[in-house]
ZADO-1210 file (C-alpha; in nm, 4 decimals, padded with zeros to 6 digits):
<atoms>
<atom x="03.5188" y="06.1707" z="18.6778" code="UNK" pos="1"/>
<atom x="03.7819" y="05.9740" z="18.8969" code="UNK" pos="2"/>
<atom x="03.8315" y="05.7225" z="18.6609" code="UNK" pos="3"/>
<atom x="03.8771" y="05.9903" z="18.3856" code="UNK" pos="4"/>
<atom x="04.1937" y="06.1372" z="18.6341" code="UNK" pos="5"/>
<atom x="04.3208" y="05.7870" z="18.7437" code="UNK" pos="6"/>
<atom x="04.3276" y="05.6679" z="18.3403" code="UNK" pos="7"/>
<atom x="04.5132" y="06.0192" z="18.2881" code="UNK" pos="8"/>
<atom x="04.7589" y="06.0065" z="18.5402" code="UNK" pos="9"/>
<atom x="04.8633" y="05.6175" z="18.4157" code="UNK" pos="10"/>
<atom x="04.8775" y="05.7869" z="18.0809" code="UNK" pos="11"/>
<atom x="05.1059" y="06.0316" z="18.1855" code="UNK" pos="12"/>
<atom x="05.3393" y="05.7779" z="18.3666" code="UNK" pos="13"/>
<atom x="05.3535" y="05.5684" z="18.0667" code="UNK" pos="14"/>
<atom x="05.4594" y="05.8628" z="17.8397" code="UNK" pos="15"/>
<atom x="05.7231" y="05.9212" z="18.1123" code="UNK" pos="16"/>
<atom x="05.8615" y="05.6200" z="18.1404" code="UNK" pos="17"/>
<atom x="05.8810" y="05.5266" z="17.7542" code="UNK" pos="18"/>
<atom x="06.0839" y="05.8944" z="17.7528" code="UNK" pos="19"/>
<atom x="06.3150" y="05.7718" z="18.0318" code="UNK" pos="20"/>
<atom x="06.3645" y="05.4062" z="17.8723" code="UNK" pos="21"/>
<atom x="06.4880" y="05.5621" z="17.4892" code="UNK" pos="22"/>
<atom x="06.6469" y="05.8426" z="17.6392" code="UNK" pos="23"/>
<atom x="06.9929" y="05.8754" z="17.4321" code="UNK" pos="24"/>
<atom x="07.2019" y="05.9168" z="17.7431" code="UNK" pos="25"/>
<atom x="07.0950" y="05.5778" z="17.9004" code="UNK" pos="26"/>
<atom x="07.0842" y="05.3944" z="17.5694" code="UNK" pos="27"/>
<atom x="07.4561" y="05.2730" z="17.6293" code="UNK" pos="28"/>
<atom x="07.3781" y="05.1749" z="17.9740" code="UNK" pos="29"/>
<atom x="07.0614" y="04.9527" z="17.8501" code="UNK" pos="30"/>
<atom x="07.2944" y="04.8194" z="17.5701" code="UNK" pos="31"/>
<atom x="07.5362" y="04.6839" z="17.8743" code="UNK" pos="32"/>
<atom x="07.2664" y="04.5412" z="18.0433" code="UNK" pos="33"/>
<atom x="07.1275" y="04.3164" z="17.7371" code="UNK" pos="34"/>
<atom x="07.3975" y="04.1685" z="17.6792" code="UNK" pos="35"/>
<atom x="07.4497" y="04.0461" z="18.0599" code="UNK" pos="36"/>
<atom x="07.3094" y="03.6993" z="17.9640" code="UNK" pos="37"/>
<atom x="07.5052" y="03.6150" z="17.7162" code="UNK" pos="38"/>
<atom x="07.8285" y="03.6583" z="17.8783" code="UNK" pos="39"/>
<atom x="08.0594" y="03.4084" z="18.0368" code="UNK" pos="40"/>
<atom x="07.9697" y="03.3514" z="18.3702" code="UNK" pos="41"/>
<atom x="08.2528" y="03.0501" z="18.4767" code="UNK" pos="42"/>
<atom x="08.3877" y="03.2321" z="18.7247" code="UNK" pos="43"/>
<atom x="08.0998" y="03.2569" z="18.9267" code="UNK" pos="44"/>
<atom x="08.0431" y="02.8591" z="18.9486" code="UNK" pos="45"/>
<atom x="08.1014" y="02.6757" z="19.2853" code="UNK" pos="46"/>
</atoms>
């Protein structure tokens, strides 16, 4: 019976979190943040 709660509640997080990550408003955000490795980082060089 515990396991049956502990394998719902990890269901229930990962339903949560998938709805947080493809959320529309943070989409934009997300979008910003891929593209951090691709961008010119010379001025940060010593």
């Amino acid at each position: 019976m515990a396991g049956t709660i502990y394998l719902l509640i990890l269901v229930a997080a990962f339903i949560g979190i998938v709805i947080w990550v493809f959320a529309r408003k943070r989409k934009a955000r997300f979008e910003a943040e891929s593209r951090i490795p691709f961008e010119d980082d010379s001025t940060n060089r010593s």
